[in-house]
C-alpha positions as CSV (number, residue, x, y, z in Angstrom):
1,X,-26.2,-14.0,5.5
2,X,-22.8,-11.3,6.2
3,X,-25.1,-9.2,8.3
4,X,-24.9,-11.0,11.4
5,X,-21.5,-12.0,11.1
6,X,-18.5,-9.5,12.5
7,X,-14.7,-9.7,11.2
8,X,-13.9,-12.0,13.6
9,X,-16.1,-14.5,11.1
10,X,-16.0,-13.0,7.9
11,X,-13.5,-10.1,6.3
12,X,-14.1,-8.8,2.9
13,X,-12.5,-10.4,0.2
14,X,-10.4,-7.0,-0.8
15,X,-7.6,-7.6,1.7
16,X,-6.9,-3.7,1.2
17,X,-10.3,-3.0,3.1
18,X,-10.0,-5.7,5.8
19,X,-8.4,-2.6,8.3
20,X,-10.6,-0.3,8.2
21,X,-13.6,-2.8,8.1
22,X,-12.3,-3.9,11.4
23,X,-12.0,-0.7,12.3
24,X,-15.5,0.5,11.6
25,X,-16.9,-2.7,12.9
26,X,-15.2,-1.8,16.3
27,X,-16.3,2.1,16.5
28,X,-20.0,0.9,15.3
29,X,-20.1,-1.6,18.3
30,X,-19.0,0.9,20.7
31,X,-21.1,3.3,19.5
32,X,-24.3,1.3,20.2
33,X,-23.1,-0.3,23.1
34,X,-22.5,-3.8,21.5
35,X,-21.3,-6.4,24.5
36,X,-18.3,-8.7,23.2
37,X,-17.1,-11.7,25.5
38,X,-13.2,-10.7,27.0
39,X,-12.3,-13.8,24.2
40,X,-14.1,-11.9,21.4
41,X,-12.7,-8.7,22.6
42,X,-9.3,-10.2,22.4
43,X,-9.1,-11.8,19.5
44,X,-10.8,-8.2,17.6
45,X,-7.2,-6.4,19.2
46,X,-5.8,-9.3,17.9
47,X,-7.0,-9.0,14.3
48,X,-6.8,-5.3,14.4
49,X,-3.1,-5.3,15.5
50,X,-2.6,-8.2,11.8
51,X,-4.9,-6.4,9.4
52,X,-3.8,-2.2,10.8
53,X,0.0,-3.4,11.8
54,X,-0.9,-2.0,15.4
């Protein structure tokens, strides 16, 4: 089941999409107020800085 899974468990298989699905998956989660552990928080920079070369 992807719906309850975040990037930081699953990407999409199109490695051209993996940015800005990290991306969204961020802004969505602030949006709603979506609490992430300081780890997961990390390792979501982390990903974005691999996947968005920031």
């Amino acid at each position: 089941m992807k719906g309850v899974r975040g990037p930081l468990d699953r990407l999409p298989p199109d490695p051209g999409f993996r940015c800005q699905y990290v991306l969204r998956f961020r802004r969505i989660a602030a949006s709603y107020g979506l609490v992430q552990s300081a780890s997961e928080d990390r390792e979501l920079v982390a990903l974005t800085g691999r996947l968005c070369g920031t």
